[in-house]
C-alpha positions as CSV (number, residue, x, y, z in Angstrom):
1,X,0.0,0.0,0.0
2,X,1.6,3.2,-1.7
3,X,0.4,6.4,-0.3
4,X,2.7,9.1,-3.0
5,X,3.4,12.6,-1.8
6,X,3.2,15.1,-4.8
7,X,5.0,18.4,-3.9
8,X,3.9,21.1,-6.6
9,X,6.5,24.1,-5.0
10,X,9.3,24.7,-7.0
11,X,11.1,25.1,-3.5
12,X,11.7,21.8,-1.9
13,X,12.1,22.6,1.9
14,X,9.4,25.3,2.5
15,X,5.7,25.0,3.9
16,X,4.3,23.1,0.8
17,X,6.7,19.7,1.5
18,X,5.8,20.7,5.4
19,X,2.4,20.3,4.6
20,X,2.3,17.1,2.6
21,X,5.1,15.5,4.6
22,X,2.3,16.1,7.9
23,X,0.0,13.9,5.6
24,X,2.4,11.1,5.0
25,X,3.4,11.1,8.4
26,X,0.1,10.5,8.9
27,X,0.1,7.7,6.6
28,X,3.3,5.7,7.6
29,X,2.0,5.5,11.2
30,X,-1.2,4.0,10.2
31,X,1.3,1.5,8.6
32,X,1.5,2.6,5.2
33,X,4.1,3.0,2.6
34,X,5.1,6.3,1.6
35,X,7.3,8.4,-1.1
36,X,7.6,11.7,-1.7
37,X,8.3,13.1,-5.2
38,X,8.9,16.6,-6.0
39,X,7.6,18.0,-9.7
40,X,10.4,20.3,-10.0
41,X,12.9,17.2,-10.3
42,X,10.7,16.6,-13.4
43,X,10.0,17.9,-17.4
44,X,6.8,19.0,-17.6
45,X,5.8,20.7,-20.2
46,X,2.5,23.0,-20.3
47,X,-0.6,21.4,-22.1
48,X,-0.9,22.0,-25.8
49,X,2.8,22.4,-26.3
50,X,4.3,21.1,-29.6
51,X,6.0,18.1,-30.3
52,X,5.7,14.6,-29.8
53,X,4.6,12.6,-26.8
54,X,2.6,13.7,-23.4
55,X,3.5,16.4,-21.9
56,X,3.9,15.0,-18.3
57,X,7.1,12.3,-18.4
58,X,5.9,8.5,-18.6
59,X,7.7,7.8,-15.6
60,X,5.8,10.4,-13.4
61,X,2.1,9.2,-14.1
62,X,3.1,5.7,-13.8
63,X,4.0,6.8,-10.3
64,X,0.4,8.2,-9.8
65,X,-1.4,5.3,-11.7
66,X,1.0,2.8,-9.1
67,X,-0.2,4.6,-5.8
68,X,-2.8,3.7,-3.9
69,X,-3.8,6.5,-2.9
70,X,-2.7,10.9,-3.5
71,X,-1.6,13.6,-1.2
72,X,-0.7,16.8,-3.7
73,X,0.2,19.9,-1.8
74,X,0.7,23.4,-3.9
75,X,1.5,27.4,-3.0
76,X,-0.9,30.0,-4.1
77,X,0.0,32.5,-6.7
78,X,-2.6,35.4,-7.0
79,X,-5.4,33.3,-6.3
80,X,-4.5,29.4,-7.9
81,X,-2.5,27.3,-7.2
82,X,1.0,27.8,-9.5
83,X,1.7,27.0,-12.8
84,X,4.0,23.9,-12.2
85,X,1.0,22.2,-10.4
86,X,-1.4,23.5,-12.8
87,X,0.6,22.0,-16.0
88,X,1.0,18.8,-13.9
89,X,-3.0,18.4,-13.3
90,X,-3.7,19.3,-16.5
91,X,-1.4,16.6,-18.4
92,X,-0.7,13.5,-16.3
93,X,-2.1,10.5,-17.6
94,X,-4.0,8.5,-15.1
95,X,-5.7,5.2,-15.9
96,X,-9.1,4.9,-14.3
97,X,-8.9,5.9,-10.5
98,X,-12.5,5.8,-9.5
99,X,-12.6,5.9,-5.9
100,X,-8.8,6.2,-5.4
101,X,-8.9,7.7,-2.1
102,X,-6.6,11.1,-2.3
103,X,-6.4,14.6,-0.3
104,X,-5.0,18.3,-1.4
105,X,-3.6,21.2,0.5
106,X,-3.1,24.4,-0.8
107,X,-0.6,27.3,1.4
108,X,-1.1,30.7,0.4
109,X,1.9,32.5,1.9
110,X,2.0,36.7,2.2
111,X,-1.3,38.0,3.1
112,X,-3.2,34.8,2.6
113,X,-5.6,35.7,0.3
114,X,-6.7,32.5,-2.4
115,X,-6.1,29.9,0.3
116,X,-9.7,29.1,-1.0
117,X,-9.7,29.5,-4.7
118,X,-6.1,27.6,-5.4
119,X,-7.8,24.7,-2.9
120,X,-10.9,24.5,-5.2
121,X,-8.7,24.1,-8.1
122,X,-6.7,20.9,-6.5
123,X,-9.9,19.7,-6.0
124,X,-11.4,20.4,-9.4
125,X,-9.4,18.2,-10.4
126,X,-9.9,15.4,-8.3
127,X,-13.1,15.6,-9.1
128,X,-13.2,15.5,-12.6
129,X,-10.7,12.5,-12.7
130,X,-13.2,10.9,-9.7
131,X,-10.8,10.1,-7.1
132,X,-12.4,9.7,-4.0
133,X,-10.9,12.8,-2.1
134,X,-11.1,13.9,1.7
135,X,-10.3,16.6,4.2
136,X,-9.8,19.8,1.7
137,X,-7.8,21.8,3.8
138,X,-6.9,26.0,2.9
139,X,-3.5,27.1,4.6
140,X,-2.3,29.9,5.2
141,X,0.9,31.3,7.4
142,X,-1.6,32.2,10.2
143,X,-2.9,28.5,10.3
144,X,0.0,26.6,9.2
145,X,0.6,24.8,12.5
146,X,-2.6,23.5,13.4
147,X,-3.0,22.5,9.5
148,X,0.2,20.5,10.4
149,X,-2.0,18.5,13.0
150,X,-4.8,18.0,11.0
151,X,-3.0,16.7,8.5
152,X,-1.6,14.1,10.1
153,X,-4.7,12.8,11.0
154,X,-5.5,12.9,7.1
155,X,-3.0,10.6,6.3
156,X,-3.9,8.1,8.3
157,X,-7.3,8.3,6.9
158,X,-6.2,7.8,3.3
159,X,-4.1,5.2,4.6
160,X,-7.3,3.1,5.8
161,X,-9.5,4.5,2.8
162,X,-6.5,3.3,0.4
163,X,-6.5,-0.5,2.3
164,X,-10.2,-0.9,1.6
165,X,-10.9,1.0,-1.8
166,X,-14.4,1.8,-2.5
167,X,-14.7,2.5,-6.4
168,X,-17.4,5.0,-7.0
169,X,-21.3,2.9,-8.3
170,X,-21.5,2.6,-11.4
171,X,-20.0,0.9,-14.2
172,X,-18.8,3.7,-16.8
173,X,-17.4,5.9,-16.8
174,X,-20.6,8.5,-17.2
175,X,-22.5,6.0,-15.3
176,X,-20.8,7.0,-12.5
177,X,-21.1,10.8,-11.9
178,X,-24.3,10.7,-9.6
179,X,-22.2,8.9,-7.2
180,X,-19.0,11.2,-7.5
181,X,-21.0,14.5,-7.3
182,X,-22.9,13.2,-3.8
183,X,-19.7,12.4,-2.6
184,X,-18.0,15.6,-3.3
185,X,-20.9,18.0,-2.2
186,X,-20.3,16.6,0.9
187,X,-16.5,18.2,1.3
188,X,-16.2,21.5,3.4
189,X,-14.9,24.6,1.3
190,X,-15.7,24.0,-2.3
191,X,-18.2,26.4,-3.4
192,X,-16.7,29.2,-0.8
193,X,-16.1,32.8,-2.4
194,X,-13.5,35.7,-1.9
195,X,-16.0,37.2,1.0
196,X,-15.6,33.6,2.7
197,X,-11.8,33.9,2.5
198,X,-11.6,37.0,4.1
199,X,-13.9,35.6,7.0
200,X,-11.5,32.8,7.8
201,X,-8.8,34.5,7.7
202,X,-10.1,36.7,9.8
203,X,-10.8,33.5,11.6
204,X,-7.0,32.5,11.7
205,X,-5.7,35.7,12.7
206,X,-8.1,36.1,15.5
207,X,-7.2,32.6,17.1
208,X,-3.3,33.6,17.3
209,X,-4.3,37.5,19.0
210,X,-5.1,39.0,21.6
211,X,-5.5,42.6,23.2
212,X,-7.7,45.5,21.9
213,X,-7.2,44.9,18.5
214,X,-8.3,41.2,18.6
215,X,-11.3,42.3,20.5
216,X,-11.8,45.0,17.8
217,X,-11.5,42.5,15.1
218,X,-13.6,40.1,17.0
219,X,-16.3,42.8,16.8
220,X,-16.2,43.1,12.7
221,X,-16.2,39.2,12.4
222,X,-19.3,38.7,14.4
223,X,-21.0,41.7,12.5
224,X,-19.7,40.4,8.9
225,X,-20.9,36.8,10.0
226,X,-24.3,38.3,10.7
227,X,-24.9,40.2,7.8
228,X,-24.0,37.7,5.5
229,X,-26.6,35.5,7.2
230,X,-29.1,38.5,6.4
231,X,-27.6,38.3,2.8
232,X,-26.1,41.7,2.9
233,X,-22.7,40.4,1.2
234,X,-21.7,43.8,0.4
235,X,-21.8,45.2,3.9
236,X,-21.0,41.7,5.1
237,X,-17.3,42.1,3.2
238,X,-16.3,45.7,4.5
239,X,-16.7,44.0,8.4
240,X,-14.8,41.2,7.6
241,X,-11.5,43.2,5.7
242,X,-11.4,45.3,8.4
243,X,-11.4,42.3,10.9
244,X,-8.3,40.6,8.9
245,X,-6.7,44.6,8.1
246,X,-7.0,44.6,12.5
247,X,-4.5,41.8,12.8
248,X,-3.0,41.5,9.8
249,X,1.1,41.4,10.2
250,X,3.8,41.4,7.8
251,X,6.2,38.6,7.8
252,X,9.5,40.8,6.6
C-alpha cells in the first residue's frame, strides 16, 4: 500500500513539503508505505505544447497510476494554485482511479488571500478525474501549524480508505457521476467565495491575537458573520477586511 506525496513548489524545503510530509506522516504510522516526489525534479511541459509525446514524463504518471492513494500539496499565486502544479493536473495521464482515495492542500503565503480558490482548483481536479478525495484543507501562514495537525490525521485516513478502496457505483465511466457529485458535495470549502476567504482569515488571525485589537476585530467578524446570514454580502465584506486589516502582520 503506496500512499505518494506530490510536492507542486518549486522550493523543496518550504511550507508546501511541510504540509504534505504532515499527511504522510500521517500515513506511515497507520502503517502505510510512503514516497515523496517533487515536480520540480521533473520535465513538464505545459498542455498544448508542440512536439511529440505527453506532456507529463511516462515515468511520473506511472507513479500516480501505481499509488494507492494521493496527497498533492501546492503554493498560491494570485489566487491558484501555481503554474507547475497547474501544467502537472492538466497533463498526467492516469488510468481509471475511481474511488482512489486522495487529499489536497493548498498554502497561500504573504497576506493569505486564495487559500480558498487555489484549494478549489486541486480539488477540481480530483473531481473530474473521480478520485475519492477527503479533508480539503486551505493554509495559510496564520494557520499553518494546526494545518500541520490536522494533517496528520488525514493521512492516516487515506491510509485506511486506500486498504479498503471503494470504487465509485457505477459501471462507466458517465455511469458513474451521480455517485461522485454526492460524494464531493459533501466536502467543506468547495463552493466558498473571496468574501468567505476574508472571513477565515479573519478567523485565523483572531485565534493567534489577543489585546484590543483582537477584540476590535472580534467585533467586525461577528457583525460580517451576521450580515452575510441576512444576505447583505456587500456590507458583510467591508466588516470582515477590516477584521483581517485589525491583525494583519507582515512577515519581513
Amino acid at each position: 500500500m503506496l500512499i505518494l506525496g506530490i510536492v507542486g513548489s518549486p522550493r523543496k524545503t518550504e511550507r508546501t513539503n511541510a504540509l504534505v510530509g504532515a499527511i504522510l506522516e500521517g500515513a506511515a504510522a497507520a502503517g502505510a508505505k510512503t514516497r515523496t516526489i517533487y515536480l520540480v525534479d521533473y520535465a513538464i511541459r505545459a498542455y498544448g505544447t508542440a512536439g511529440a509525446g505527453p506532456a507529463c514524463p511516462r515515468e511520473l504518471s506511472d507513479l500516480c497510476n501505481e499509488a494507492d492513494a494521493l496527497a498533492i500539496g501546492a503554493p498560491v499565486y494570485w489566487g491558484d494554485i501555481n503554474g507547475l502544479a497547474k501544467d502537472f493536473i492538466d497533463t498526467v495521464q492516469l488510468r481509471d482511479p475511481s474511488g482512489k482515495p486522495a487529499a489536497g492542500v493548498a498554502i497561500a503565503g504573504g497576506s493569505g488571500k486564495g487559500l480558498l480558490s487555489g484549494l478549489q482548483n486541486l480539488y477540481h481536479f480530483l473531481y473530474h478525474r473521480q478520485y475519492r478525495a477527503i479533508d480539503p484543507t486551505p493554509v495559510s501562514r496564520f494557520n499553518f501549524g494546526a494545518a500541520l495537525a490536522s494533517l496528520r490525521k488525514t493521512g492516516s485516513k487515506l491510509a485506511g480508505m486506500a486498504q479498503h478502496r471503494t470504487p465509485f457505483a457505477g459501471g462507466a465511466w458517465n455511469d458513474r457521476w451521480a455517485d461522485v457529485l454526492a460524494h464531493y458535495t459533501t466536502l467543506p470549502y468547495l463552493t466558498r467565495g473571496p468574501l468567505d476567504e476574508f472571513i477565515l482569515l479573519a478567523q485565523q488571525l483572531i485565534a493567534i491575537s489577543d489585546g484590543d485589537s483582537a477584540e476590535q476585530a472580534r467585533r467586525h467578524l461577528d457583525s460580517a458573520l451576521s450580515l452575510k446570514a441576512q444576505g447583505q454580502h456587500s456590507e458583510a465584506a467591508h466588516h470582515a477586511v477590516q477584521a483581517y486589516k485589525l491583525l494583519f502582520f507582515d512577515e519581513g
